[in-house]
N, C-alpha and C positions, 0 to 999 in steps of 0.2 A: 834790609833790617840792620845788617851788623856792618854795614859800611855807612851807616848814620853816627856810630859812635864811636867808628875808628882816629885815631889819633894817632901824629905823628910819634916812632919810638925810637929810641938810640939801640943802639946794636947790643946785645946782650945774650948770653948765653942758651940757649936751648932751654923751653921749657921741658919736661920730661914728662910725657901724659902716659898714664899705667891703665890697665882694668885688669877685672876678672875675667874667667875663659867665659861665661855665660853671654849668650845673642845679646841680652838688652843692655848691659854695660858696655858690651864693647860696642852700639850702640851709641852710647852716652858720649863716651870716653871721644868716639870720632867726631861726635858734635862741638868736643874741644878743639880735635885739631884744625877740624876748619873755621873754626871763630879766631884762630888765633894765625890761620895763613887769611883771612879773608883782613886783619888788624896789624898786619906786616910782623907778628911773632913769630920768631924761630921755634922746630916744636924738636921733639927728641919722640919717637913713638916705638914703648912700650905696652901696646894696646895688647890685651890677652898675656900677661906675664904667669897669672896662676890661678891659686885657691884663694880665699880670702886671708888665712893668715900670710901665705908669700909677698898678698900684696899689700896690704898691713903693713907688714915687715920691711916693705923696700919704701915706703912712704913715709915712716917713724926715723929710718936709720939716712934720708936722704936721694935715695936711690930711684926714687920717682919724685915730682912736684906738684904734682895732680892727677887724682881721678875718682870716680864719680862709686860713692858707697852707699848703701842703705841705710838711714837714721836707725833703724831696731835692729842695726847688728850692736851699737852703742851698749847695749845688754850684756853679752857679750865677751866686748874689748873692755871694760868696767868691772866684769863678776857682779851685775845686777842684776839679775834676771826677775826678781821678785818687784820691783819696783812698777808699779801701776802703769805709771808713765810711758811705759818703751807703749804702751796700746792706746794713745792716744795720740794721732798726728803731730798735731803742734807742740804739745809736752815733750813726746819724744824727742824733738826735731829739738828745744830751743837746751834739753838735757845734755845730749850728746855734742852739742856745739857747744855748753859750757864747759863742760868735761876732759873733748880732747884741746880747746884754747888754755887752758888750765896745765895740762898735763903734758901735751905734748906739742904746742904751738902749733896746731892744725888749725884750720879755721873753714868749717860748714858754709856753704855758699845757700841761698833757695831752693829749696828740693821740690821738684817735680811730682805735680797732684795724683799720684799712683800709688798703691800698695801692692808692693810686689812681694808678698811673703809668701811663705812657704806652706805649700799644701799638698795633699796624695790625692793621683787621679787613679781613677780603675779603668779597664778596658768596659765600653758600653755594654757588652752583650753579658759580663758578670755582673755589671750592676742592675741590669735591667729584670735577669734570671734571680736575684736572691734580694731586690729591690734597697741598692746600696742608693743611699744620696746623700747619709754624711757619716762621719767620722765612728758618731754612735752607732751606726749600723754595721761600720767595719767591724767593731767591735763585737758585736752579737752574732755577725759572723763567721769571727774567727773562732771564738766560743763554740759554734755548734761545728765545730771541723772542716770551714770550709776552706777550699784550694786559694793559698793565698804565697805570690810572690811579687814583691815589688824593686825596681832598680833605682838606684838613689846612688850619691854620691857619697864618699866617705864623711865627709862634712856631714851633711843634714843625717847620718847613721848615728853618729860619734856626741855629736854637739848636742848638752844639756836641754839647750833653747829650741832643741827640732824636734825627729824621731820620738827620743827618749820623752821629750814634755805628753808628745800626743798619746803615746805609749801611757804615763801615769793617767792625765788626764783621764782616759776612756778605759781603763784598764784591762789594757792586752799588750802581749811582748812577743816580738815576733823573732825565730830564732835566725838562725844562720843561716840553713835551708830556705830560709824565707824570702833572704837580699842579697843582692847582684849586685855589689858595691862596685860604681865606674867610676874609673879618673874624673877629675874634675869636674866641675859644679855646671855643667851645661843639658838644664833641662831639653833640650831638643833632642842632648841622644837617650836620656832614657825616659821621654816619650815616645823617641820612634821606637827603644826595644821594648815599650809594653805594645807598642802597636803593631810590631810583629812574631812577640808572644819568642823575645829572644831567648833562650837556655828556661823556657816556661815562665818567663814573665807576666805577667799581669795586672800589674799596679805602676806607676811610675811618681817618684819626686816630680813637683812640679811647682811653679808660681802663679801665684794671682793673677797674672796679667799675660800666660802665656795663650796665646792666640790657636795654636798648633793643637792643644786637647782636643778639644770636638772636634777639630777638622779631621783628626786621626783617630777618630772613632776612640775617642776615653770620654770619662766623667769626670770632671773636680766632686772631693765630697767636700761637704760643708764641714765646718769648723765653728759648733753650737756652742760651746764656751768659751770659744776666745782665747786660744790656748799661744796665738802667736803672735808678736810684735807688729803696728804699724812696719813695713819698711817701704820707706819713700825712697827713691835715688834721688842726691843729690851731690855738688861738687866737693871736693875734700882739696883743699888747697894749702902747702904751706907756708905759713903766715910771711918769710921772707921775700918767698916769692911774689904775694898778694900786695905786698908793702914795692914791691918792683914795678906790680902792674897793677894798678891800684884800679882801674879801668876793668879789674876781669867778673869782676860781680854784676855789671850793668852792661857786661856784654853777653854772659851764661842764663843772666835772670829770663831773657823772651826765649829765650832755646827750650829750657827746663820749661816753662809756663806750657811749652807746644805738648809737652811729654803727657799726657795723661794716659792712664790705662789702656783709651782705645785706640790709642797711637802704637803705645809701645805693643800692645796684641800682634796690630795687622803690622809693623815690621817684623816683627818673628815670623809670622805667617809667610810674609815674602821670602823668607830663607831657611825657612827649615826644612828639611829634605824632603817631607811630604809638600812641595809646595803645589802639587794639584791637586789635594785636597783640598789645600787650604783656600785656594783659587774658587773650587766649589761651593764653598762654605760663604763667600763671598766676604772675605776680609781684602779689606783695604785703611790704605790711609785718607782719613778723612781730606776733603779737598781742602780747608783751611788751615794744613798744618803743611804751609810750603817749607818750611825751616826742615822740616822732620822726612820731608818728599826729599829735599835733595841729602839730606847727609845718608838719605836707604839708597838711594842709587849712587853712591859713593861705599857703600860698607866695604864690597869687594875688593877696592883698587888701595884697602889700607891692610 
């Protein structure tokens, strides 16, 4: 596929590809670097550099050239959180590409048919015991006293647009005793410590499209109002460098096209430490996403 629209290139500096610490970006972020060794590009890899603001920050100030963001964090990087738009796919997507081309000469590439937002799972046997299946029922259960700790990252604690939104929304506020705030934004580890019930956990941060829930015995609850952004991933490039390799949009667009939901799932599923459950659960990548087949059996070697 990406040796159809490879083109000869003059020798030129390293691109410099970044992610966040979470499975599915650094995910994404490797699907750059091999479109761009498969297209004779030199890459520079900063894959897994940090949190969202770190890499943000290393992508505004220079310090990365690409990598692969969620359109509803646009909210955000903005201070708009109230604007209708971050919850609709395509609004979002064509907001935040006008905004950071505007403001910061970034330039949004085709994001990938997924919503990977932000949602709280429970462990199965408290949801099943006090019959949680969404957000609203968290709430009616924290109300009548019941045992609640969740692990989350300091981001999704902290951040206006996470936590705190689902917090007004449903009205309950969970104290301190409540979270297990862990380094960085990689729902796999506090999935696996609601899965093993670490320092009394029970709840864990989680995303739409994380595969690893059920296979590790949690629930996603629902989210009946709507209370959180589309976030699609897709590529975030700066415009000098797009202007270098004018070619990188018609080489990321069939990559990203492969990424839907239940692709990005069953790659987490393959790497997250419970990988025999997940195996049980019978997550896979679908056979038609060869692009997405080899860059999971490369995640390792990057």
């Amino acid at each position: 596929m990406l040796a159809a629209v490879s083109l000869p290139l003059q020798a030129a500096s390293p691109v410099k590809v970044g992610s966040k610490i979470d499975t599915k970006v650094r995910y994404s972020a490797i699907s750059f670097c091999r479109c761009w060794k498969a297209t004779g590009v030199p890459t520079g890899n900063k894959v897994q550099l940090g949190t969202t603001p770190v890499v943000r920050g290393a992508i505004t100030s220079g310090e990365l050239d690409i990598y692969p963001e969620y359109t509803g964090n646009g909210a955000f990087f903005f201070k708009d959180e109230n604007d209708a738009a971050w919850k609709n796919a395509q609004q979002g997507y064509e907001k935040v590409k006008k905004l950071d081309s505007e403001h910061n000469k970034l330039i949004w590439l085709t994001p990938a048919p997924a919503n990977n937002t932000w949602t709280i799972a429970v462990r199965q046997d408290v949801a099943e015991k006090n019959k949680l299946t969404s957000l609203a029922d968290l709430s009616r259960y924290l109300q009548e006293g019941g045992t609640f700790k969740l692990a989350a990252s300091a981001e999704f604690i902290e951040r206006a647009d996470a936590l705190p939104a689902f917090e007004k929304a449903y009205g309950f506020k969970l104290g301190q005793d409540q979270l297990l705030s862990l380094a960085g934004g990689d729902t796999a580890v506090t999935i696996k410590a609601a899965a093993q019930q670490t320092s009394g956990v029970n709840a864990a941060m989680a995303y739409g499209t994380d595969g690893p829930v059920a296979a590790l015995g949690l629930q996603t609850l629902s989210d009946p109002q709507g209370v959180q952004p589309i976030y699609a991933p897709a590529p975030v490039v700066r415009e000098s460098v797009l202007k270098e390799y004018p070619q990188m949009a018609q080489w990321l667009q069939p990559v990203f096209a492969s990424l839907d939901a239940k692709t990005l799932a069953a790659t987490e599923c393959q790497h997250c430490s419970g990988r025999t459950g997940c195996q049980k659960s019978g997550c896979r990548l679908p056979e038609t996403k060869r692009v997405g087949e080899v860059i999971s059996r490369d995640l390792s070697t990057y």
